[in-house]
C-alpha positions in Angstrom: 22.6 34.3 -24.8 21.3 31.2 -23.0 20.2 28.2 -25.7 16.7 27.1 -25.1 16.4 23.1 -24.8 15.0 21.1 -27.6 11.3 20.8 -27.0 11.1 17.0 -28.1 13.2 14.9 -27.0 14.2 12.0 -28.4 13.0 8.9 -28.1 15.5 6.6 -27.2 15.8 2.7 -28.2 14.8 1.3 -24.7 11.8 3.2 -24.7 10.3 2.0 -28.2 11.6 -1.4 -26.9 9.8 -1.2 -23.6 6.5 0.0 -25.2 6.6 -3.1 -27.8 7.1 -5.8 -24.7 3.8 -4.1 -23.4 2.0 -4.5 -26.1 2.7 -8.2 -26.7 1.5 -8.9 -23.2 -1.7 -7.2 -23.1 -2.4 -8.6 -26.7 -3.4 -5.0 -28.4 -4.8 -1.5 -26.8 -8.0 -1.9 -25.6 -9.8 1.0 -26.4 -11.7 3.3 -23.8 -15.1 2.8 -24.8 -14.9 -1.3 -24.3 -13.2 -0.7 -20.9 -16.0 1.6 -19.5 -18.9 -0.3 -21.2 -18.1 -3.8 -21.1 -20.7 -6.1 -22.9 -23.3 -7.0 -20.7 -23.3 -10.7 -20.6 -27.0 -12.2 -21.5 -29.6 -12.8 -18.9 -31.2 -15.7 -18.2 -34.6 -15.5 -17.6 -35.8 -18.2 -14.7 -38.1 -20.6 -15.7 -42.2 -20.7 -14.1 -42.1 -22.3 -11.5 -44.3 -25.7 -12.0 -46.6 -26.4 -9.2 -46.1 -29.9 -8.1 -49.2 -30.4 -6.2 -52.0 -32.5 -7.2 -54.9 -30.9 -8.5 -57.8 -33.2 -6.5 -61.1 -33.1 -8.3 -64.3 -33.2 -6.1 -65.9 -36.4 -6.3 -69.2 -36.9 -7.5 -71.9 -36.9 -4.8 -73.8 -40.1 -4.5 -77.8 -39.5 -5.9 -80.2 -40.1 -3.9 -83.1 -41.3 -5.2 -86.5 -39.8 -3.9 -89.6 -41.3 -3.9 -92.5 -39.4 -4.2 -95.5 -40.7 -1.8 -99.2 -39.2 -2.5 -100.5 -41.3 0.2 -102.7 -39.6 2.7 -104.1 -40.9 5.9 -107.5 -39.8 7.0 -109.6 -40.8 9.8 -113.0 -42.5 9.6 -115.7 -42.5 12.6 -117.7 -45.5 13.2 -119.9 -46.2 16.0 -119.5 -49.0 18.6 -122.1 -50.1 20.9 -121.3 -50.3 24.7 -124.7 -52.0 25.6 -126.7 -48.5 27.0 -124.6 -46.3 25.1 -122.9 -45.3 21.6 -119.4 -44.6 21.6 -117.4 -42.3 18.6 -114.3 -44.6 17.0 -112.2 -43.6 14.5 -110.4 -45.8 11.8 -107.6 -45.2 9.8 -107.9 -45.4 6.1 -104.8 -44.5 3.7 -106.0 -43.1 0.6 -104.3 -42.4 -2.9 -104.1 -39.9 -5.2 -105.8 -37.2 -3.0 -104.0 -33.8 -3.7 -106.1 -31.9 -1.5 -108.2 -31.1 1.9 -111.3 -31.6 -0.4 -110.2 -34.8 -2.0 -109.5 -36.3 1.3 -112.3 -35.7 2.9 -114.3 -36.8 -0.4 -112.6 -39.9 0.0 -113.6 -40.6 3.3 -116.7 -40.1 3.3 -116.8 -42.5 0.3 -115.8 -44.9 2.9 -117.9 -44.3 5.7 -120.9 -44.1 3.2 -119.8 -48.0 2.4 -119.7 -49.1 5.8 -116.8 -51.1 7.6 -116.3 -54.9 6.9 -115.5 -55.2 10.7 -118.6 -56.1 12.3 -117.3 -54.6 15.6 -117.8 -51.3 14.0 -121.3 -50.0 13.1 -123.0 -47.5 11.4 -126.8 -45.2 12.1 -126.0 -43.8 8.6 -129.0 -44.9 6.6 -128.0 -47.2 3.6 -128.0 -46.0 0.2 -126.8 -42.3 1.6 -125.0 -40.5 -0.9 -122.5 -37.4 -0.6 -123.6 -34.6 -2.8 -120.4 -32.6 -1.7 -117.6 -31.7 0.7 -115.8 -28.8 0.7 -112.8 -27.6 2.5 -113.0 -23.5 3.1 -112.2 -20.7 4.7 -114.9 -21.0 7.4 -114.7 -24.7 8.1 -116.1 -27.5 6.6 -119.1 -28.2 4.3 -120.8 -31.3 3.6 -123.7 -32.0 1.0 -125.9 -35.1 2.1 -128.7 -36.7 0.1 -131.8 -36.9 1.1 -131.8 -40.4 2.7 -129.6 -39.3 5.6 -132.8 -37.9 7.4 -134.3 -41.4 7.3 -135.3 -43.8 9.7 -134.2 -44.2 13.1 -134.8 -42.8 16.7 -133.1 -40.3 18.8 -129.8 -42.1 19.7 -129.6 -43.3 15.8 -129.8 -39.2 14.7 -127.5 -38.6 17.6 -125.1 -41.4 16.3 -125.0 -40.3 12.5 -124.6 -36.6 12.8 -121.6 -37.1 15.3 -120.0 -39.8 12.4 -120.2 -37.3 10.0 -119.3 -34.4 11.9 -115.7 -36.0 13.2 -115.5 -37.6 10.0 -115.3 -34.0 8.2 -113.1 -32.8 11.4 -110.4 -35.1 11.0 -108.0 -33.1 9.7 -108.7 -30.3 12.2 -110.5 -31.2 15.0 -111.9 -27.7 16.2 -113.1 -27.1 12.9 -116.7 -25.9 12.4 -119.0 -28.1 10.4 -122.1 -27.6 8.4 -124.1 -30.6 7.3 -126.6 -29.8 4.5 -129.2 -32.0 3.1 -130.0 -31.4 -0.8 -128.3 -28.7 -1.1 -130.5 -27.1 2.4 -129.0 -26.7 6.1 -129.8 -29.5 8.2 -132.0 -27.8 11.8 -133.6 -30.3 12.4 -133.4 -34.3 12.1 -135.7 -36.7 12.9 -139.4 -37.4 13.5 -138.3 -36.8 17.3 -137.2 -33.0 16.2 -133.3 -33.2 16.7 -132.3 -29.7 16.3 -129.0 -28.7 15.2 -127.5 -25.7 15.8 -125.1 -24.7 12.7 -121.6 -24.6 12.5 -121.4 -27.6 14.6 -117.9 -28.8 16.6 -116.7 -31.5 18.5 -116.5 -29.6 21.7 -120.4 -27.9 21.0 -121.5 -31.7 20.4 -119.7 -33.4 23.3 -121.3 -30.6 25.8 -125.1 -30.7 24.2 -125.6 -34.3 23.3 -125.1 -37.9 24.9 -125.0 -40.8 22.7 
């Protein structure tokens, strides 16, 4: 009968020798868990990056200073005499305060009512003529004479005042259409001499039907 061999063998003194160098020069067993998940060394986050350009601020705009004018020029019509005939002049006046078409003209007509200081510049306006009203509408302009504008006077003096005080209320539209009422009444006719007016009157209507 055959004898089996020993199933351990014995473990000689080299080997147990052998296994303690080992051991001193890897400095213990290093088990398998630490060798297939070695400890993740800590991350370090990077810092925000700090913008280093300058932050410009937009600079304050210079104010301007505004000034406010309520200054309005108008034109006023005088008459000058040229020896055989009248001719139409105007003359600027600058006027304050006057918010409005109305309030300009109104002012003007003040004026013109006054008569000029030039004595270059005359006037067939009666004296002592008042303005009742002027008013800026839709339709043209209306003025309001009193009474004493019908006064006085021969044909070339009732031609010379209705054509100041029609381009007087047309000078701030020239083809506007005028009316020219006396007391409160239309104005047809003017004059011991029978000047008849026909209403709305314009500058182009008066240049083609009457010669000063």
């Amino acid at each position: 009968m055959r004898e089996q061999p020993p199933l351990f063998r014995p473990i000689t003194l080299g080997v147990i020798v052998a296994l303690s160098s080992l051991v001193l020069v890897t400095g213990g067993c290093t088990s398998p868990e630490s060798v297939q998940n070695p400890t993740p060394s800590p991350t370090t986050s990077p810092s925000p990056t700090t913008s280093l350009s300058p932050t410009i601020s937009p600079s304050p705009q210079p104010t301007k200073s505004v000034v406010v004018s309520n200054e309005k020029t108008v034109q006023v019509y005088w008459l000058k005499n040229r020896g055989n005939h009248f001719e139409v002049v105007p003359s600027s006046v600058t006027l304050q305060g006057a918010d409005s078409k109305s309030a300009v003209l109104e002012n003007a007509f003040k004026h013109l009512l006054t008569g000029h200081p030039d004595a270059n510049f005359t006037t067939t306006i009666p004296q002592g003529t008042k303005l009742r009203s002027v008013q800026v509408s839709d339709d043209g302009v209306h003025v309001d004479l009193s009474q004493g504008f019908t006064s006085g006077g021969g044909s070339a003096s009732m031609m010379g005042r209705v054509a100041q005080v029609l381009y007087t209320a047309s000078s701030l539209n020239p083809d506007a259409k005028v009316w020219i009422n006396v007391d409160g009444k239309k104005l047809e006719v003017l004059g011991g001499e029978g000047l008849e007016l026909a209403q709305p009157l314009t500058r182009k209507d008066f240049q083609k039907n009457f010669e000063l």
